[in-house]
VOGU-3710 file (C-alpha; in Angstrom, 3 decimals, decimal comma):
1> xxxxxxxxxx> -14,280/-29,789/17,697  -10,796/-27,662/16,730  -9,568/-26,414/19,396  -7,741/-23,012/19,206  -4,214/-23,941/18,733  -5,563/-25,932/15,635  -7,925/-23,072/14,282  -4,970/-20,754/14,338  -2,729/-23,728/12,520  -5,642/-23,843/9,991
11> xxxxxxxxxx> -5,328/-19,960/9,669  -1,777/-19,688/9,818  -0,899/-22,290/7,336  -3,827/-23,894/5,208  -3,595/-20,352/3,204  -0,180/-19,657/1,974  2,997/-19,148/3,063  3,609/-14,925/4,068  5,624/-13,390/1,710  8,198/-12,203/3,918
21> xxxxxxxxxx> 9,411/-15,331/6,030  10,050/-13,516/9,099  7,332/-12,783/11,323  9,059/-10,295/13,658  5,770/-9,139/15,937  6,286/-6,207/18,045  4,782/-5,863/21,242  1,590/-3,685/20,778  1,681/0,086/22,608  -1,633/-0,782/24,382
31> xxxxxxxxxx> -2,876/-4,050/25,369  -5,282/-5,292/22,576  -8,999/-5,177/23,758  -10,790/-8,457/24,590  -13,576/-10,244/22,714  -17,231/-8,659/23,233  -18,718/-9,153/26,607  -22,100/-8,328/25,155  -24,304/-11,951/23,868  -23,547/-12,940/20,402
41> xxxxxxxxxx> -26,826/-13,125/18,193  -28,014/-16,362/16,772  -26,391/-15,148/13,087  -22,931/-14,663/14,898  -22,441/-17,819/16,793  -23,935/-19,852/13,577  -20,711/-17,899/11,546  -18,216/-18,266/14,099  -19,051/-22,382/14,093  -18,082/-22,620/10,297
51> xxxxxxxxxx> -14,676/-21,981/11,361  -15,105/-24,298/14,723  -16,770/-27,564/13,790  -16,650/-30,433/11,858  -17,993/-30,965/8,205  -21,562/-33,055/9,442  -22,412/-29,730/11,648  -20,988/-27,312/9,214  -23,607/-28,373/7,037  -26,450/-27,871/9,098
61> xxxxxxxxxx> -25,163/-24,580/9,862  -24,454/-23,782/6,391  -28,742/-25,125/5,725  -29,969/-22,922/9,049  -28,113/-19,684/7,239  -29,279/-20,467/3,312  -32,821/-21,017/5,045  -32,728/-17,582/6,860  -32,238/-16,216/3,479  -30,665/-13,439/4,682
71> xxxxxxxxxx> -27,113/-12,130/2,567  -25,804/-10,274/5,217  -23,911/-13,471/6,076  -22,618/-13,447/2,562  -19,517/-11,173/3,558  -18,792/-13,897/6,495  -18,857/-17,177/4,039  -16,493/-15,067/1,619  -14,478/-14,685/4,419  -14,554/-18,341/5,782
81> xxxxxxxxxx> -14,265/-19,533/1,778  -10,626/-18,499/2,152  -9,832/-20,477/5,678  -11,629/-23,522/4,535  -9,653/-24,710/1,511  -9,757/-28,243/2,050  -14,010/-28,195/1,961  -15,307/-25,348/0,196  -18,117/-26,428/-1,576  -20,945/-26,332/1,703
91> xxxxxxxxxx> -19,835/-22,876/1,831  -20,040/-21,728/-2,217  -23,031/-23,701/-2,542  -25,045/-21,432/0,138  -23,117/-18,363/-1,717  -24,794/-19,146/-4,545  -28,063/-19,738/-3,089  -27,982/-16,206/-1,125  -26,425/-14,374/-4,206  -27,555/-16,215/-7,552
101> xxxxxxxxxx> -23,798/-16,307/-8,830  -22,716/-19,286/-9,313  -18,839/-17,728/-9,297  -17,651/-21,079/-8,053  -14,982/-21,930/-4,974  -12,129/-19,449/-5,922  -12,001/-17,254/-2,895  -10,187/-14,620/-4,901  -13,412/-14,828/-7,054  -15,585/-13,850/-4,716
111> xxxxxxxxxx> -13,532/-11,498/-2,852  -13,746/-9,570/-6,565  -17,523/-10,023/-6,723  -18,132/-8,261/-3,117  -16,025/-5,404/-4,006  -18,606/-4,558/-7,185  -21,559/-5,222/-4,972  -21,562/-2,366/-1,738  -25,426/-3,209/-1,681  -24,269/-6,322/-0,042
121> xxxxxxxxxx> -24,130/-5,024/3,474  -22,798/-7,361/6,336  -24,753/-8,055/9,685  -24,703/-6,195/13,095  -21,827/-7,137/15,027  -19,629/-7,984/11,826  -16,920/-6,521/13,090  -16,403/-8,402/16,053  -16,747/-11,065/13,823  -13,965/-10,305/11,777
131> xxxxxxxxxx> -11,593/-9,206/15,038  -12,311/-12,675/16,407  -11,405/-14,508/13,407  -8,060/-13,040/12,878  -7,001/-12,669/16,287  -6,799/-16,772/16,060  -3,794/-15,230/14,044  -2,598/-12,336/16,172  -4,339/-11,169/19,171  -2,934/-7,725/18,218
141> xxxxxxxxxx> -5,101/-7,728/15,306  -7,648/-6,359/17,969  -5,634/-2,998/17,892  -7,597/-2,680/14,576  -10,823/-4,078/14,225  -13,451/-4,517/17,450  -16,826/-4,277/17,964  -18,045/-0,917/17,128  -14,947/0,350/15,157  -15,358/4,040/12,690
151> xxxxxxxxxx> -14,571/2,958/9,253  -15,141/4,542/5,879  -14,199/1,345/3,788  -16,152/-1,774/4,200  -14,569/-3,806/6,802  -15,567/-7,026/4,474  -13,156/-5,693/2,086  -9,942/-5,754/4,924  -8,276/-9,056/3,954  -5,185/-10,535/5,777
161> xxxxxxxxxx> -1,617/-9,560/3,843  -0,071/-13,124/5,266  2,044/-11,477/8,277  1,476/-10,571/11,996  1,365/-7,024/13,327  4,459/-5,888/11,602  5,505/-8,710/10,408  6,696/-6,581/8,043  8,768/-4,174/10,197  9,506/-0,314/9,690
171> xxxxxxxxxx> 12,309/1,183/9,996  12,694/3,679/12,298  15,491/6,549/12,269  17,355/3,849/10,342  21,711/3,969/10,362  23,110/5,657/7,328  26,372/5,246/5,662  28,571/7,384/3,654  28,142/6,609/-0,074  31,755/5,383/-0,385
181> xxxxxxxxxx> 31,308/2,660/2,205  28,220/1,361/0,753  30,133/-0,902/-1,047  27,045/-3,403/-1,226  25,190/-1,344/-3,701  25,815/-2,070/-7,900  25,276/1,226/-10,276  22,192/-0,563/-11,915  20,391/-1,264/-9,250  17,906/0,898/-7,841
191> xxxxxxxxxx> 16,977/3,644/-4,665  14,616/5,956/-3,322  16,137/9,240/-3,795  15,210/11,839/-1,745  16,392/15,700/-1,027  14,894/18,037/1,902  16,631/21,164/2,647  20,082/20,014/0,965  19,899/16,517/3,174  20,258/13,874/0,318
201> xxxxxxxxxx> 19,744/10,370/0,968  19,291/6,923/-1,158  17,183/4,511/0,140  17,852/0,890/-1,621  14,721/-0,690/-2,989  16,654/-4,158/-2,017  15,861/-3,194/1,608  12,746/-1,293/1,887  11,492/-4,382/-0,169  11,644/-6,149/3,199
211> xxxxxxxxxx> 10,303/-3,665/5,542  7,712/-1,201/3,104  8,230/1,791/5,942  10,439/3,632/7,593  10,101/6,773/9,759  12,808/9,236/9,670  13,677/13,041/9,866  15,274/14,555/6,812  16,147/18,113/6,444  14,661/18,521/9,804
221> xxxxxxxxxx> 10,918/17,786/8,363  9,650/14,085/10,181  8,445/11,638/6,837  7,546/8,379/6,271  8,180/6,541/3,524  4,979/4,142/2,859  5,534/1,861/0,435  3,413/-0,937/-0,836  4,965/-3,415/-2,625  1,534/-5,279/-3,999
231> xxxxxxxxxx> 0,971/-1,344/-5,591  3,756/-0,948/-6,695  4,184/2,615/-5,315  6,454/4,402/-2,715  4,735/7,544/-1,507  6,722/10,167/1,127  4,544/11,576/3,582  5,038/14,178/5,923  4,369/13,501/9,380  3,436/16,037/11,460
241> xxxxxxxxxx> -0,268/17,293/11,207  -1,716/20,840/12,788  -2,842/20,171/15,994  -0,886/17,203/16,691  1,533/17,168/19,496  3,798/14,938/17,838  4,796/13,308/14,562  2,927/10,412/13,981  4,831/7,104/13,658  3,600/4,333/11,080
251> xxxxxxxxxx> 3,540/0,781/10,887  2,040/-1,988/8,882  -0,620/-3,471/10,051  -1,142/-7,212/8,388  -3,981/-6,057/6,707  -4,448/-4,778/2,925  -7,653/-3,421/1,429  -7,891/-3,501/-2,346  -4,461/-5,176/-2,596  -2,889/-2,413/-0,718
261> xxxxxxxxxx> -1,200/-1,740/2,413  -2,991/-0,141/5,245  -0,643/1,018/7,882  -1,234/2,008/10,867  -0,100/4,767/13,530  1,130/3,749/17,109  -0,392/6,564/18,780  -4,191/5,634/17,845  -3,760/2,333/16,330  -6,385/3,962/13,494
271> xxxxxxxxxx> -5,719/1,992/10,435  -5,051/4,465/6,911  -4,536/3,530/3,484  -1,491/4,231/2,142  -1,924/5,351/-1,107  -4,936/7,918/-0,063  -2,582/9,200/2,989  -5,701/9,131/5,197  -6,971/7,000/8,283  -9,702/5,035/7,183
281> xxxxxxxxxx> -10,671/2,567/10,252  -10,390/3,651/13,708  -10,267/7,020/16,132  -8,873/9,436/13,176  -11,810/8,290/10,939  -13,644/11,187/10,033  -10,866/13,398/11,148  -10,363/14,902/8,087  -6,525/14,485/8,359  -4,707/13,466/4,714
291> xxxxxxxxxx> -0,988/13,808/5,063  0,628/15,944/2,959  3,105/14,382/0,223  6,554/15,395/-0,320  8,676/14,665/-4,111  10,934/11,144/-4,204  12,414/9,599/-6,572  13,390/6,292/-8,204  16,248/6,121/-10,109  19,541/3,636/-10,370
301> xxxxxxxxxx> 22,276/4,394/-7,982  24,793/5,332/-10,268  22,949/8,102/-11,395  21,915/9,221/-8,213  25,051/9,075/-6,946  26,172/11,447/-10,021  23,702/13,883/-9,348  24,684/13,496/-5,362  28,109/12,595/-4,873  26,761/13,903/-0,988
311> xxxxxxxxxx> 24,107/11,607/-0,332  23,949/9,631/2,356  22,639/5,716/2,181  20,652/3,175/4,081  23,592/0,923/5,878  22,724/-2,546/5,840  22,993/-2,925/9,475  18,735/-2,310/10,256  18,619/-4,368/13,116  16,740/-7,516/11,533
321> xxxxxxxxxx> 17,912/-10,732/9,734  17,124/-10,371/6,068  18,664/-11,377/2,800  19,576/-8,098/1,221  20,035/-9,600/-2,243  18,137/-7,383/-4,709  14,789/-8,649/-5,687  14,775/-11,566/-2,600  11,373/-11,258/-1,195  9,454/-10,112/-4,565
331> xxxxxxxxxx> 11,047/-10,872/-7,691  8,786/-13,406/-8,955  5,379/-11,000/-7,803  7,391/-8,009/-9,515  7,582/-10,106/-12,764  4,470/-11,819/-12,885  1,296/-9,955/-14,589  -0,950/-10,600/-11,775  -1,831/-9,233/-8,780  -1,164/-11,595/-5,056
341> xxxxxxxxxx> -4,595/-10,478/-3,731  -7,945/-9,517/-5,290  -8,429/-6,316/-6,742  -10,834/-5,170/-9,583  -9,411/-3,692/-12,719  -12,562/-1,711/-13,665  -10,586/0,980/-16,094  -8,682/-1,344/-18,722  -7,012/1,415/-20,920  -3,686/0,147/-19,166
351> xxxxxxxxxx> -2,486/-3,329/-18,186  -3,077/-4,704/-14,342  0,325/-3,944/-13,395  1,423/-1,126/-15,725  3,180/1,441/-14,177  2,527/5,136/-14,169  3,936/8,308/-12,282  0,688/10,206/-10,619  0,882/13,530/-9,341  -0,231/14,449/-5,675
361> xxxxxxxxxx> -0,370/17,859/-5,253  -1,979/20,876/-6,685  -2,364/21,729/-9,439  -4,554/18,635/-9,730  -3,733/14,638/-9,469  -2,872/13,154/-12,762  -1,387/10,126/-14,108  0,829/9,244/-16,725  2,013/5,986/-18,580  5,056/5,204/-17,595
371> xxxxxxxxxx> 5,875/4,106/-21,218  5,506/7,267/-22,219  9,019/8,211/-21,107  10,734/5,231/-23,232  14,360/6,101/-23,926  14,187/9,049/-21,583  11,470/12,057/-22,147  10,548/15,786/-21,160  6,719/15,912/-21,726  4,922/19,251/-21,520
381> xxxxxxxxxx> 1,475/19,172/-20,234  -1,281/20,267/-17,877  -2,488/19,199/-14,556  -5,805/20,542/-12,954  -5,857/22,959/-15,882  -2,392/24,179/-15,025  0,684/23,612/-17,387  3,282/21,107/-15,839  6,666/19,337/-16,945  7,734/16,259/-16,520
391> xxxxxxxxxx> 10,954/14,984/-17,024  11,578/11,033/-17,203  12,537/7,776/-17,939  11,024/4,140/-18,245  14,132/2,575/-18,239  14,276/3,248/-14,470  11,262/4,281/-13,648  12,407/7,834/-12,709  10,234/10,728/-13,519  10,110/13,965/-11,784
401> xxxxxxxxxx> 7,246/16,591/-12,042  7,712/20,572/-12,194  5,245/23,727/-12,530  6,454/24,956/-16,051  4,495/28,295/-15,415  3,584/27,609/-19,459  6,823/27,077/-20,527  7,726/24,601/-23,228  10,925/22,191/-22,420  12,931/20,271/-24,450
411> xxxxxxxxxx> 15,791/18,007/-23,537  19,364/18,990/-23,714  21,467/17,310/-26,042  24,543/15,144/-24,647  23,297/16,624/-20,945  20,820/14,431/-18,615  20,887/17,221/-15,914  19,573/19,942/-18,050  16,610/21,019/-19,603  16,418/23,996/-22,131
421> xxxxxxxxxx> 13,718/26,696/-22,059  13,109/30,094/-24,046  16,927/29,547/-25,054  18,097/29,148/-21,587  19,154/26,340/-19,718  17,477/24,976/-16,297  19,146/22,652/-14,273  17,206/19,778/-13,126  17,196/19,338/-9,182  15,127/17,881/-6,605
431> xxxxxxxxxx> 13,143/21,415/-5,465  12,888/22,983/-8,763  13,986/23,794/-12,377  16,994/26,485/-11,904  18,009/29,031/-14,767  20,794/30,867/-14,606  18,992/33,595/-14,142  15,077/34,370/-12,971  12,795/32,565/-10,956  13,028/28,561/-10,230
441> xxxxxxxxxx> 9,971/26,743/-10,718  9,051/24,220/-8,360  9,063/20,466/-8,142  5,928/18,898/-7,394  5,199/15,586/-5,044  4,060/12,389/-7,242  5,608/8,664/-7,156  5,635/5,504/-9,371  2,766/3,058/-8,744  0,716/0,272/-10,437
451> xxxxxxxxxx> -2,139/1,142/-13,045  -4,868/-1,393/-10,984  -3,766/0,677/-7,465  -4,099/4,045/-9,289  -7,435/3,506/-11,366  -9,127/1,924/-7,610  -8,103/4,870/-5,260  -8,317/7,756/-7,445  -10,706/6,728/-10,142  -11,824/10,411/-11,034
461> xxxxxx> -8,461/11,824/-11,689  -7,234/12,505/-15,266  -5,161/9,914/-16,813  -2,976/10,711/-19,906  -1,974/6,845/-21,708  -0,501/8,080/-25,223
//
């Protein structure tokens, strides 16, 4: 019989190596809760042993479940398919018995298959299940999933990202530099830009990269940057929430859903997907909170910089050893066509991984093709039935979105910075479109993400591709 060092080696290692190499795992705010004290049924001890025994007994486990007949166990064999490499076939040959698909031993197959079949519902005490399996990995895990836990996405859907409890780490009120001493930084490469209340700051994507987070206070308002690599998309969130003594604080949790990060807060350990901006597992499920968005941008630092000769940048020094070289942890995912976990393309008017800038805020949430902006663009369109402007560029995957109160822009010639208007000129900034004289019109909140993470979490918003 494995013993538990070995079940957590066969966890920890028989999968693949985490992406980033450094598990760095913070003590948890509360101790994690213990296994169930209540008696396991029949269904969950015969689950548990696939991970626990040896091949002769796993097999007359695996013929007790197939002869129940029951596919509730289905989401616990998809989940065991992935930890038992080395001997899969006992466990995709009861699959197929209980489901009739004969999809094979790819785990990433089947993981793709339960996500288009929510009839398939999981037995009582799943949960537990699924805490006791990956606590083998980090006992913290039990933060976030324990017998009993509020969730409005199905727990079988939670896969593990390949790190601890922030493994990846956030920053938090991170050290910032003057831009003429951040010497490390090359014009091409690129930053999150962002502007509240004239504070300006650059964010390199060569070090949020490493740590997808960071909690800060800019312009006095408390945000957090949540970005998910695997979706390509960095979204700014404010904070603070009516009703809420204090600014929530976000981490990342280990866990993705849909081939997205869900982070977590450290004052309820309630897990929330980041692209949605709401808790989604936990004590804030059903709470009705979705964190309001705030405008940032991507663009290259040199032109940032331009626009910003003020800005402030993320130093270097964050407090954790990491190769800062641009592209280190993700260049090859970043280039590749394919997603690093299992998500289902269901809407295939755009590629997996195409990018496009969505729009989060009223008037309405819209995407748009990122190719659309080729050799820099100002497109004039609508947005929840109201008219909208967006100003861009594939090159560098900068766009920025504006009420045009049913204007129609065009670029100016020989000037990036300004836009032209019923003969006048506007200057392009990061709160609004300013003429020289009359009203501004405001910049609205949207970000860059991946076509696959888009189409999944916001599959009834309008999508302009050509």
């Amino acid at each position: 019989m494995l013993t538990r060092p070995l079940i957590a080696a066969v966890l920890l290692f028989a999968v693949f190596a985490p992406t980033a190499q450094a598990q760095d795992v913070a003590a948890p705010s509360v101790a994690p809760p213990g296994a169930t004290t209540r008696d396991l049924s029949d269904v969950e001890e015969q689950v548990r042993q696939i991970l626990t025994v040896g091949t002769l007994e796993r097999n007359q486990v695996m013929a007790r479940l197939v002869e129940r007949g029951n596919s509730d166990v289905v989401p616990a064999l998809i989940q065991s398919l992935r930890f038992m490499r080395q001997d899969p076939w006992t466990i995709t040959n009861a699959l197929q018995v209980l489901t009739g698909e004969p999809i094979g031993t790819s785990w990433n197959d089947w993981v793709l298959w339960q996500e288009g079949h929510p009839e398939i519902k999981p037995f009582d005490g799943f949960a537990e299940y699924k805490a006791w399996v990956y606590s083998h990995i980090d006992p913290n895990f039990r933060l976030f999933l324990h017998d009993g836990v509020a969730h409005t996405i199905r727990l079988e859907e939670i896969v593990w990202g390949g790190v601890r409890k922030d493994g990846i780490p956030a920053l938090v009120n991170p050290t910032l530099i003057e831009a003429g001493t951040a010497d490390y930084l090359t014009p091409d490469e690129l930053v999150f830009g962002v502007e509240i209340n004239g504070d300006v700051r650059a964010y390199p994507l060569r070090i949020l990269d490493w740590h997808e987070m960071f909690n800060d206070v800019i312009g006095g308002v408390p945000v957090a940057l949540a970005y998910c690599t695997l979706c390509g998309s960095a979204i700014l969130y404010e904070t603070t929430v009516d009703g809420r003594g204090q600014p929530f604080e976000f981490g990342s949790s280990g866990f993705l859903y849909r081939s997205n990060k869900l982070m977590y807060d450290r004052e309820t350990n309630s897990l929330w997907n980041q692209f949605t901006g709401a808790p989604v597992v936990g004590a804030l499920t059903d709470s009705g909170i979705v964190l309001q968005t705030r405008p940032v941008a991507i663009t290259t630092w040199e032109a940032w910089l331009a626009k910003h000769p003020e800005t402030k940048v993320l130093s270097l020094e964050t407090g954790y050893a990491r190769d800062y070289t641009p592209g280190r942890p993700y260049a090859e995912y970043f280039a590749s066509p394919d997603t690093m976990f299992p998500a289902r393309l269901n809407d295939t008017r755009l590629d997996t991984k195409e990018y496009v800038f969505a729009l989060r805020q009223e008037p309405g949430e819209k995407a748009w093709a990122l190719s659309l902006f080729q050799g820099g663009a100002v497109i004039n369109d609508t947005a929840g039935g109201a008219p909208v402007v967006l100003i861009g560029d594939t090159a560098t995957r900068t766009v920025r979105a504006y009420a045009s109160d049913g204007r129609q822009f065009t670029a100016a010639d020989g000037n990036p910075g300004i836009v032209q208007a019923d003969g006048k000129d506007w200057r392009i900034t990061e709160d609004a479109l300013i003429p020289a004289d009359g009203e501004p019109l405001q910049r609205l909140a949207g970000h860059i993400a991946y076509w696959f993470a888009w189409q999944n979490f916001k599959p009834q918003a309008e999508v302009r591709v050509e």
